[in-house]
C-alpha atoms as one frame of an Amber mdcrd trajectory, in Angstrom:
protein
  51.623 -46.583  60.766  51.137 -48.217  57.411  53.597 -47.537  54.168  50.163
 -45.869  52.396  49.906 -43.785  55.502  53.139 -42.568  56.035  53.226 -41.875
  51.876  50.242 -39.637  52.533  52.286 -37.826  55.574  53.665 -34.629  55.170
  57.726 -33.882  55.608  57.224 -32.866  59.291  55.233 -35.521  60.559  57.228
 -38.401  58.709  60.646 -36.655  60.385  58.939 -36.009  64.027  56.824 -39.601
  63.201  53.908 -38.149  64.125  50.548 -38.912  62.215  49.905 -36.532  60.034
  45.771 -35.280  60.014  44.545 -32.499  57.673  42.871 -29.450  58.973  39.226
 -28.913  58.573  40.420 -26.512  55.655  42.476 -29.009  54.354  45.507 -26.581
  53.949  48.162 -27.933  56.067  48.141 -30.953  58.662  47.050 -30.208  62.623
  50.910 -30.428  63.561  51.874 -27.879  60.949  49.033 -25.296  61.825  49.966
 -25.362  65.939  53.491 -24.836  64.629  53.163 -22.201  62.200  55.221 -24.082
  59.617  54.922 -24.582  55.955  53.003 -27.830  54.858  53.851 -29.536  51.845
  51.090 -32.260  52.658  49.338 -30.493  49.126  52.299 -31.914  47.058  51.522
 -35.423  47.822  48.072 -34.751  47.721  47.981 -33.318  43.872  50.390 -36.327
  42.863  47.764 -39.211  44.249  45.263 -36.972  42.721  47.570 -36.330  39.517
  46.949 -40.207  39.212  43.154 -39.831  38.874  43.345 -37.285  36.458  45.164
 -39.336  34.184  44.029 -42.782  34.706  40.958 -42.903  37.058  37.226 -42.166
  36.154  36.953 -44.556  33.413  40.946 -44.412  32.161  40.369 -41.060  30.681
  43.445 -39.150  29.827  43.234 -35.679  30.371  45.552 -34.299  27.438  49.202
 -33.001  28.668  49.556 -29.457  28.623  51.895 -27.696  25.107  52.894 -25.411
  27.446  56.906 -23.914  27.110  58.300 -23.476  31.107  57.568 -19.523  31.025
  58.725 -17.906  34.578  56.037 -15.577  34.479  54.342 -15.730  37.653  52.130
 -13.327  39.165  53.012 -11.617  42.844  51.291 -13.318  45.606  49.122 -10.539
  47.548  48.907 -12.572  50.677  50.756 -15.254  52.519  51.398 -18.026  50.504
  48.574 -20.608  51.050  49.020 -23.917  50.575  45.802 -25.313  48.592  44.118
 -28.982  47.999  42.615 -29.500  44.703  38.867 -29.883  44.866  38.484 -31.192
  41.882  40.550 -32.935  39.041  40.282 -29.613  36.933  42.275 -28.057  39.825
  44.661 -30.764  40.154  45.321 -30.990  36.608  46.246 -26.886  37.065  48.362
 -27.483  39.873  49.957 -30.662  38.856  50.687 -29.230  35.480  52.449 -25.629
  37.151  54.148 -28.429  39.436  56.084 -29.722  36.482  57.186 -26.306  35.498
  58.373 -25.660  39.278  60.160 -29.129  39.265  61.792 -28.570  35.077  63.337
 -25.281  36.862  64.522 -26.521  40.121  62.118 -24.672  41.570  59.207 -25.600
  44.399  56.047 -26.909  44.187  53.691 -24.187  43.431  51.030 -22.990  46.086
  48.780 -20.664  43.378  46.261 -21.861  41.249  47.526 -19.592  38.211  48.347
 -21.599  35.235  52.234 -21.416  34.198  54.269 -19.749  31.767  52.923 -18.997
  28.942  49.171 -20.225  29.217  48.909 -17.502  31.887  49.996 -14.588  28.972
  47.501 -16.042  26.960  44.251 -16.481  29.087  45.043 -13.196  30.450  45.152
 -11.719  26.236  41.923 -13.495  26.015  40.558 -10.973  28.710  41.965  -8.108
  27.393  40.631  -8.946  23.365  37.219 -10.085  24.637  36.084  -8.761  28.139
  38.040  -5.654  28.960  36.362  -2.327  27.860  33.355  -3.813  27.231  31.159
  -4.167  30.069  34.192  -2.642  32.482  37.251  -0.003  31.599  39.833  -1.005
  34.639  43.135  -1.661  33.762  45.985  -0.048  31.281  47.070  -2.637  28.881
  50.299  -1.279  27.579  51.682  -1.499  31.523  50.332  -4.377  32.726  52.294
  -7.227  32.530  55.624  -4.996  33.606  53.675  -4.265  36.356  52.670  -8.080
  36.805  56.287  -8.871  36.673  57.165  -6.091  39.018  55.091  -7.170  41.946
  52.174  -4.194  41.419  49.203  -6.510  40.049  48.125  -8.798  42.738  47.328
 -12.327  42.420  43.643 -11.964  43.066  42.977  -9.679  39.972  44.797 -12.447
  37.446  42.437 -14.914  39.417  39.787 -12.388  38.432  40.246 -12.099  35.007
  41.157 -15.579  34.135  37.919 -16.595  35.832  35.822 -14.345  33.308  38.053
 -15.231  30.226  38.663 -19.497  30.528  36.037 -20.285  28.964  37.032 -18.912
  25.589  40.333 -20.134  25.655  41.534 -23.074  22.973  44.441 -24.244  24.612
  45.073 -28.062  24.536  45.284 -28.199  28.566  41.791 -26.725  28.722  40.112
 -28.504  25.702  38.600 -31.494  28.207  36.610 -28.984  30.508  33.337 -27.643
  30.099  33.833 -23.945  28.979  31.090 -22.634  31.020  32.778 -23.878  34.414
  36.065 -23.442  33.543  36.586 -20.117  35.516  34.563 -21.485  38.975  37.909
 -22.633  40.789  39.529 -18.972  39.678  36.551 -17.512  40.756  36.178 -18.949
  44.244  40.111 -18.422  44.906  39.463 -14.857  44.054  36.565 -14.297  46.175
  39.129 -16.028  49.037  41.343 -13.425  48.705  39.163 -10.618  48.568  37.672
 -11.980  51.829  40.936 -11.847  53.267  41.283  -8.125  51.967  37.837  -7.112
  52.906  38.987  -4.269  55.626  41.955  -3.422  53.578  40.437  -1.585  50.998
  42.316   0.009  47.519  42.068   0.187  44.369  42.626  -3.591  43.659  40.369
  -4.857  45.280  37.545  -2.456  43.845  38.586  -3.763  40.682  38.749  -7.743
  41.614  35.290  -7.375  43.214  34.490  -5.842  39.666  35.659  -8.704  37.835
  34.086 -11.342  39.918  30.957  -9.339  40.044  30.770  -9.587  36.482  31.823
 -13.442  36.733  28.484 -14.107  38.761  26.785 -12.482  36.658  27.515 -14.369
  33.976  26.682 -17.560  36.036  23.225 -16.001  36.963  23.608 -15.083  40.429
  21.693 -12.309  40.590  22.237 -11.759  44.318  25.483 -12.479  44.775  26.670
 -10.452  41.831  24.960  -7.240  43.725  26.444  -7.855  46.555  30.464  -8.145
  44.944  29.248  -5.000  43.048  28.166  -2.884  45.774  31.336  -4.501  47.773
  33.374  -2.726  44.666  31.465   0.686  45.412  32.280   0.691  49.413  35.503
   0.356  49.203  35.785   2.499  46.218  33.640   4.998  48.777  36.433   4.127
  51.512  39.430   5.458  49.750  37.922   8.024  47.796  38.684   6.747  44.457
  37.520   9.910  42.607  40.357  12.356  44.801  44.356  11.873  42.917  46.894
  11.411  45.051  49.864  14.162  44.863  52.377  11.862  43.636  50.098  10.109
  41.144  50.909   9.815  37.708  48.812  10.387  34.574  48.106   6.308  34.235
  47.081   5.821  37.869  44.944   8.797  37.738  43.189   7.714  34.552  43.185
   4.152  35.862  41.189   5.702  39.122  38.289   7.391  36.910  37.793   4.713
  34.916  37.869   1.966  37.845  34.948   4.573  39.497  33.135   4.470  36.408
  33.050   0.888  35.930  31.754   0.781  39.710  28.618   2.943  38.684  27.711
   1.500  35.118  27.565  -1.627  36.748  25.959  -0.485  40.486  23.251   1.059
  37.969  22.380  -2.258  35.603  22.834  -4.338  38.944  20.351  -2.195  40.639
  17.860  -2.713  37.731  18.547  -7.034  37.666  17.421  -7.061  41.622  14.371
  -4.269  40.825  16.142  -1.465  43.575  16.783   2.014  43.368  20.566   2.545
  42.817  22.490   4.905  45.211  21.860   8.282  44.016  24.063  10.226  42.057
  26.538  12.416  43.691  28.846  14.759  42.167  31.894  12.202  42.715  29.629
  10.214  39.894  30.296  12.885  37.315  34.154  12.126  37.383  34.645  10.898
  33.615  37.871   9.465  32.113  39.450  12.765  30.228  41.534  11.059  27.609
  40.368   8.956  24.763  40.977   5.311  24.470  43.445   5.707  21.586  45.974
   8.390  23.148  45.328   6.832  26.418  46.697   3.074  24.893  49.271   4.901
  23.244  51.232   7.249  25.708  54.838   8.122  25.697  57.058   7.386  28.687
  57.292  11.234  29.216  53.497  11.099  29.688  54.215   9.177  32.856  55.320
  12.531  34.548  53.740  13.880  37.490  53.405  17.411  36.538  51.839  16.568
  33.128  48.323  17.460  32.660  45.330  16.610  30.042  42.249  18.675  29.106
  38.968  16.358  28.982  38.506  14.918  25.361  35.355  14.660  23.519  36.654
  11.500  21.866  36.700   9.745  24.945  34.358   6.618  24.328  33.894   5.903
  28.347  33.310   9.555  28.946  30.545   9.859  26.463  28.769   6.682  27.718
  29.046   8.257  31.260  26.850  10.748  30.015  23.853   8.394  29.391  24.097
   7.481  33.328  21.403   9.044  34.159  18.619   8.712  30.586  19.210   4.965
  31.647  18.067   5.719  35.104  15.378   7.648  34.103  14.228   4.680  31.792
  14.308   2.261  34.151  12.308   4.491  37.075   9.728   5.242  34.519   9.112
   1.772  32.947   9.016   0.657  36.133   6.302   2.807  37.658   4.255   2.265
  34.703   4.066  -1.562  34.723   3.136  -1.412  38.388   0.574   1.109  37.731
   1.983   3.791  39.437   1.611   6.021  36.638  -0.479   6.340  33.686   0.614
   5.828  29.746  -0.360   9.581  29.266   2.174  10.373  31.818   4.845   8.398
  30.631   4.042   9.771  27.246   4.743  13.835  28.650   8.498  12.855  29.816
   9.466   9.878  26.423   9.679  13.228  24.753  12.286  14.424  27.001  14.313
  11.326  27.158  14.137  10.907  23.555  15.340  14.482  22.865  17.858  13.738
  25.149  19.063  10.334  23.416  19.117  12.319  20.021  21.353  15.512  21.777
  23.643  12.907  22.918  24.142  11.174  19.240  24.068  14.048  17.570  26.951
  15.869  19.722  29.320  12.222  19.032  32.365  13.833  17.557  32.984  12.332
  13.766  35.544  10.095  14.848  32.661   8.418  17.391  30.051   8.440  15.163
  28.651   4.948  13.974  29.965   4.136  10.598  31.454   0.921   9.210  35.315
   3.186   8.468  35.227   3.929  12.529  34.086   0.700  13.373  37.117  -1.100
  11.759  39.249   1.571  12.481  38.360   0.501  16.798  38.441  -2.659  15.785
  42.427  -2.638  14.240  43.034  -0.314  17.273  41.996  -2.914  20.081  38.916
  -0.998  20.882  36.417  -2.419  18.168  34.239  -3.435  21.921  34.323  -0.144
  23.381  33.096   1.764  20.127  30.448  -1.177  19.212  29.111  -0.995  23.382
  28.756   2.547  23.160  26.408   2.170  20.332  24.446  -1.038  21.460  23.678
   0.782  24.494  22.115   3.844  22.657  20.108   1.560  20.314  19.198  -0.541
  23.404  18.008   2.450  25.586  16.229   3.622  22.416  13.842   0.219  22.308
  13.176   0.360  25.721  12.120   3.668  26.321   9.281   3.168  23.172   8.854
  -0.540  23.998   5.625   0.016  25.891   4.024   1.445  23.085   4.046  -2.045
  20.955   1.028  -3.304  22.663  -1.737  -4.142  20.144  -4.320  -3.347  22.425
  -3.528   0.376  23.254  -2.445   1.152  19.374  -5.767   0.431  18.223  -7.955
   2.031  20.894 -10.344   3.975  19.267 -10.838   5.523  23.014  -7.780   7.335
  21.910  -7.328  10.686  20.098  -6.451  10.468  16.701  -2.918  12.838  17.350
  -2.244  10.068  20.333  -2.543   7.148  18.546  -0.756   8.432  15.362   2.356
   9.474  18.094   2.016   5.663  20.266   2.246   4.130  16.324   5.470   6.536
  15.581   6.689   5.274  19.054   5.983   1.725  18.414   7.723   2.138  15.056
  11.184   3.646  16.759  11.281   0.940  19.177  11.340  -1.544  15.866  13.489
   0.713  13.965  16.513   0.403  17.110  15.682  -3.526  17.250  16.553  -3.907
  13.835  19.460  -1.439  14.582  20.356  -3.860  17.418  20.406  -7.117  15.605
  22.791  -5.744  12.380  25.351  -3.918  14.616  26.088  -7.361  17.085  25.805
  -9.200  13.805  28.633  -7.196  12.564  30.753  -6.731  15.458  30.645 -10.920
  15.031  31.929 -10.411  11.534  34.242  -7.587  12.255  38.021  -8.204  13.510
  37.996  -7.266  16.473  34.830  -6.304  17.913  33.423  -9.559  19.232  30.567
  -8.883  21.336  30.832 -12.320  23.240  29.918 -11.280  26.314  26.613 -12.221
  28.589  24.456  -8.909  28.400  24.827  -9.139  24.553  22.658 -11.941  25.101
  19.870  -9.548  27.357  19.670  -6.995  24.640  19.210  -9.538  21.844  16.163
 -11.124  23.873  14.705  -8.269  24.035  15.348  -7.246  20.228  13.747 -10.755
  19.508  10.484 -10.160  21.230  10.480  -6.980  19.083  11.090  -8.676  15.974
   8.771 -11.612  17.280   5.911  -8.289  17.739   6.307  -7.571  13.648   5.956
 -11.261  12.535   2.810 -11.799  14.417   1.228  -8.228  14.258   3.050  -6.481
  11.019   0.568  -6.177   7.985   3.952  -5.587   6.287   4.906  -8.283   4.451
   8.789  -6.689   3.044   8.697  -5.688   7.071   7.792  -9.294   8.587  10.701
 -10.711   5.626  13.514  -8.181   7.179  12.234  -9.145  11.230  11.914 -12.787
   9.812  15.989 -12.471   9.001  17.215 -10.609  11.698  15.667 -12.774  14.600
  17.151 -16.042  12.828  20.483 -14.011  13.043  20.060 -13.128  17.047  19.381
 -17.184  17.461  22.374 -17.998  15.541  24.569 -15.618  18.296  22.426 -16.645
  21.541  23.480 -20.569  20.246  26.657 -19.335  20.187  26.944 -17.378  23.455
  25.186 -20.024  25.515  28.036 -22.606  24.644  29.849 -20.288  27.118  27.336
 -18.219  29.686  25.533 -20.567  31.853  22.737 -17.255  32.421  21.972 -16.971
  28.312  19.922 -20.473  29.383  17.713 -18.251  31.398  17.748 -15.515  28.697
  16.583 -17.561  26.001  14.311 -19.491  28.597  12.430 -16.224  28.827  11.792
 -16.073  25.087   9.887 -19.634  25.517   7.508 -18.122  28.330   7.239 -14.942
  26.544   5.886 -16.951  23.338   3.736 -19.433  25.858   1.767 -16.238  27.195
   1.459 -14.649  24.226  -0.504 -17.678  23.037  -2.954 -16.978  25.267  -4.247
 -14.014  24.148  -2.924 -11.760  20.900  -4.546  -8.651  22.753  -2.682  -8.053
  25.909   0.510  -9.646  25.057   2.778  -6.699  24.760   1.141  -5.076  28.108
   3.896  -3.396  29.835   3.178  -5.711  33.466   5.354  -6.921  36.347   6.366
  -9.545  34.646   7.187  -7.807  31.212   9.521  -5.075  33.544  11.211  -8.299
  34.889  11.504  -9.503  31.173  12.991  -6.102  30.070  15.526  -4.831  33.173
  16.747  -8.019  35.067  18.710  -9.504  32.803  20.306 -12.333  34.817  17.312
 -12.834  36.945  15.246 -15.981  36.519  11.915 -14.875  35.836   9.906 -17.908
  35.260   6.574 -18.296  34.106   4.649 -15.496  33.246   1.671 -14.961  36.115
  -0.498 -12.569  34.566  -4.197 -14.100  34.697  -5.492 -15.747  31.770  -7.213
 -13.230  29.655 -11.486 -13.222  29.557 -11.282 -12.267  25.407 -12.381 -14.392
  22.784  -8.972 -13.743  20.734  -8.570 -17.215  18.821  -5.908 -19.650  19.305
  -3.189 -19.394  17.288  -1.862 -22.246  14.738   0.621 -24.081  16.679  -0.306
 -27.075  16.418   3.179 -27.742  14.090   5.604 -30.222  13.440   8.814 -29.459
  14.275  11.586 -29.101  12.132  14.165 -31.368  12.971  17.901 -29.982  13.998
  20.155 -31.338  11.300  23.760 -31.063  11.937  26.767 -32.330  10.732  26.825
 -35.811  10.339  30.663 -35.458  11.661  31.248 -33.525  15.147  35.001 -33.400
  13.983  33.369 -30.958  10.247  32.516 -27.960  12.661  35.701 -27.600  13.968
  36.757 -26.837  10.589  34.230 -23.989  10.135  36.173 -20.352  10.496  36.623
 -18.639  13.456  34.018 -15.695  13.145  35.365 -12.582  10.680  37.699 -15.561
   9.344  35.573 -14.303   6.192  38.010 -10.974   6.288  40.522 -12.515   5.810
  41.846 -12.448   9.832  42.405 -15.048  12.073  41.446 -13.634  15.111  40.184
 -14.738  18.839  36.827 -15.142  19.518  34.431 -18.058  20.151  33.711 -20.695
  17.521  31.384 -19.421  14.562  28.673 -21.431  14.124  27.057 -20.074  11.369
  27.514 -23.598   9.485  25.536 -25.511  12.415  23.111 -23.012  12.111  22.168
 -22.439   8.348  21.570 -26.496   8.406  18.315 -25.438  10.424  17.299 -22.033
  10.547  17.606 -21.248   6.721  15.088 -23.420   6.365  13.075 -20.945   8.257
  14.432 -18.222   6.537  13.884 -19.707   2.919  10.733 -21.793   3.354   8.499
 -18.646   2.386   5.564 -21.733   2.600   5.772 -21.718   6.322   3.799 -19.213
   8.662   5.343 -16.932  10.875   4.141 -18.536  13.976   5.849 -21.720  12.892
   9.021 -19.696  12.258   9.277 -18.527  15.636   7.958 -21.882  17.342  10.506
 -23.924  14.959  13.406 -20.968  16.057  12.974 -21.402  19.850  12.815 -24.806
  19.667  16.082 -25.206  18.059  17.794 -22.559  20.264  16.195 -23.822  23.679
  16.409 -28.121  23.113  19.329 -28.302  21.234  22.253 -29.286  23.651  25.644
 -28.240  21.743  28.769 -27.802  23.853  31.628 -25.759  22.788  34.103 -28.381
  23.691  32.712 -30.416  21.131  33.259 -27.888  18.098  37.003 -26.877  18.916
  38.763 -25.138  16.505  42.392 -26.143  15.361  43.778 -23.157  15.622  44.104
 -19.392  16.421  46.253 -16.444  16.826  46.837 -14.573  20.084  46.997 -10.747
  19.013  50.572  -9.149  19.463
């Protein structure tokens, strides 16, 4: 046996002198597996691969890691596994928590978790930018004594730092595309979880939460509906709705909302794959009873088992629980309509209902809930700016939905129609651009608003869909003031779907479907705002890739329209290295807070030309707008701040 092959041999097979041969998993050598014996065949593996991270590949250095050698390392749920990078991202993790192990004496770690204290802050990220938005699963006060304690298991920190890497500005991190940062966490997670899948509790409903959210943020639709209904059989398994004897007020409250999250998300995953969701049962009425402040802010005496709490009204979770089932109803009936299983008069007997329904549910909002810029700072200062800003995009979204059908040209000015109907499908059609506009200034403030940074994937859905409502008043508005104000506001959703691409791989296909909505409306200004197949797709599956519109070209005589345009070039700064010296967004407050880069600066080079250039035509605004969102290629990597500050 060679000196190279014996280097590459693990301890047991260079004592025994045996030739050492990797499993087909590549996680210990043959002799090791028969024997049942720890490998260390990883460590020497992650050093020759430690090499090619720092001088292989072209003699790129990947930058060494600021990190301090924090002990903080979470509990391993399952036998320790030893693992083979399989890639130089991985290694550079492993090879980097190595060093930590070897400053402290320690051994050679077998997790992929980042040390110290890079794992406190990726984990921070998650709770200032993920947690309570689309999901309400874990109580932050608690979390990291119970990470330190042994009761949070590996796979949810694998979980969470898979959804959260990509916003992270960490030195260690800076060389990796933020969009695939989180794909190694990702796939260890969904290891685990494989591992745990007839062991069901409440961790694992919540990991296959997280990672169901992860794919869905890579646009995989299917898989993403599989983790998610995954989350809701085991959550079925163990009855996550019934409180154990002995539990205490946290792990009770931690139960509802874990079931909750399982349903908001079974319901807008059932809508992305075009399915029924599982009908409601009465276990789907089980609402979180105590609002997000008091619940982030209980005493230690609160942790008592006999200690009750009466249901609060100013419960954020518990009041978007309640629009369940108007989202349901607005999906089932937009549906049926665009496959012609029911008729526009129908639909119009039952948007009454729904809409009377939407305006009970605003107008019961206690005063504290209520949407004002005093309570949206006030969340914002109190860590739950995302909660109180997603409670309100989701009214103002369900609002342009349920009237969206009512935009198209062709039925508004039917003079088939009686003059009562029309006047009511013009009211309609004016709601459904009344909540766009809505849309578009509250994300635009929670971007300018410590704390409330809507940077998460479905922000980009809902402000596609707010576009094609603004892009509706350009083109059809005989408004001028009106087509100014949609003019402005669909610039500003471009300037955040730049920004949110840099980190969601599935706002590519979101935007994308902006670029085939615009190419069939070109073909005919009558029927472009028909409520078809394809226009459901456009509207409910929101990380489904839809692509080109189907519909048969249209038999009218409708003329072309002018876009036959020059494009204006994307002008940026001449200097990469200027835009990391643009704030971080609400820097304007005065508040250095967390979020992704603003880049307001990049933008206003371009699109205020659009916005000012009162000579150009609507038509070229939007064609200029799309093609500066869809063909410019800006990576987040390349704009990195210099600083930030972690919240305390």
């Amino acid at each position: 046996m060679s000196k190279r092959e014996r280097a590459g041999a693990c301890k047991n097979c260079r004592v025994r002198k045996r030739r050492c041969i990797p499993t087909a998993l590549a996680r210990s050598c043959q002799l090791c597996n028969q024997l049942s014996i720890p490998c260390n065949l990883v460590t020497s593996f992650v050093r020759d691969t430690q090499t090619y991270v720092r001088h292989g590949d072209g003699g790129s250095r990947a930058p060494q890691s600021s990190v301090d050698a924090g002990t903080a390392v979470a509990p391993q749920s399952l036998p320790s596994t030893l693992i083979i990078p399989s890639s130089a991202y991985q290694a550079l993790l492993l090879s980097s928590q190595n060093d930590l192990r070897a400053k402290a004496g320690g051994e050679a770690s077998t997790s992929l978790l980042p040390g110290g204290q890079v794992l406190r802050e990726v984990v921070d990220i998650y709770f200032q930018l993920i947690h309570n938005f689309p999901h309400t699963l874990f109580y932050k006060p608690g979390f990291w004594a119970d990470v330190e304690s042994g009761e949070i298991p590996e796979m949810i920190l694998l979980g969470m730092i898979a959804l959260s890497l990509r916003f992270s500005r960490n030195e260690c991190f800076r060389p990796f595309d933020p969009r695939s940062r989180g794909k190694e966490f990702a796939d260890e997670a969904r290891r685990h979880i494989h591992l745990q899948m007839m062991n069901p509790s409440v961790a694992t409903v919540q990991v296959c939460v997280l990672i169901g959210h992860y794919l869905g943020g890579e646009g995989d639709v299917k898989s993403k509906h599989i983790y998610l209904g995954l989350a809701r059989l085991h959550a079925q398994a163990i009855r996550l709705w019934e409180m154990p004897v002995d539990s205490t007020i946290v792990s009770r409250e931690i139960r509802r909302r874990t079931w909750l999250s399982v349903i908001i998300a079974e319901n807008w995953s059932a809508t992305d794959m075009s399915t029924q969701p599982v009908l409601s049962s009465e276990h789907d009425m089980l609402f979180p009873i105590m609002d997000e402040v008091e619940f982030l802010t209980l005493q230690p005496a609160a942790f008592s088992d006999g200690l009750n709490f009466q249901s609060s009204q100013r419960c954020m979770w518990a009041q978007m629980a309640a629009t369940i089932d108007i989202f349901r109803q607005i999906s089932a009936m937009i549906s049926k309509l665009s496959l012609n299983l029911r008729t526009l008069d129908s639909y119009r007997s039952e948007i009454s209902d729904l809409s009377q329904r939407l305006d009970h549910w605003d107008q019961r909002l206690p005063p504290e809930l209520q949407y004002s810029m005093d309570n949206l700072i006030y969340f914002g200062n109190a860590g739950l700016g995302l909660t109180f800003l997603g409670m309100h995009m989701g009214y103002h979204h369900f609002r342009q939905l349920l009237y969206y059908a009512f935009l198209n040209s062709q039925a508004n000015h039917d003079i088939s129609t009686p003059p009562h109907l029309l006047s009511g499908d013009r009211n309609y059609a004016r709601l459904c651009k009344k909540h766009a506009l809505a849309i578009s200034d509250l994300i635009k403030l929670g971007f300018d608003t410590s704390g409330c940074n809507p940077a998460y994937f479905l922000t980009g859905h809902i402000l596609v869909v707010s576009s094609s409502i603004h892009l509706h008043t350009l083109l059809f508005g005989e408004d001028q003031a009106a087509a100014d104000v949609a003019r402005e506001r669909l610039v500003s959703n471009f300037e955040i779907l730049m920004q949110l691409k840099m980190y969601w791989p599935v706002i590519d296909s979101s935007v994308a479907r902006l670029r085939e909505f615009q190419n069939s409306r070109r073909l005919s200004v009558s029927d472009s705002f028909v409520l078809d197949n394809w226009m459901l797709k456009f509207l409910m599956e929101h990380t489904a890739s839809l692509g080109p519109d189907s519909r048969p070209l249209p038999q009218t005589q409708d003329p072309p329209l002018p876009f036959d345009l020059e494009v204006v070039p994307f002008v940026g700064p001449s200097d990469p290295a200027q835009i990391g010296d643009q704030p971080v967004v609400g820097a304007e407050a005065g508040i250095s807070e967390l979020g992704p880069d603003n880049l307001s600066g990049l933008a206003t080079s371009s699109l205020s030309t659009l916005l000012q250039d009162k000579s150009m035509s609507n038509e070229a605004v939007v064609d200029n707008a799309l093609h500066w969102l869809l063909d410019q290629d800006l990576k987040a990597s390349e704009y990195w701040p210099q600083s930030y500050e972690l919240e305390n």
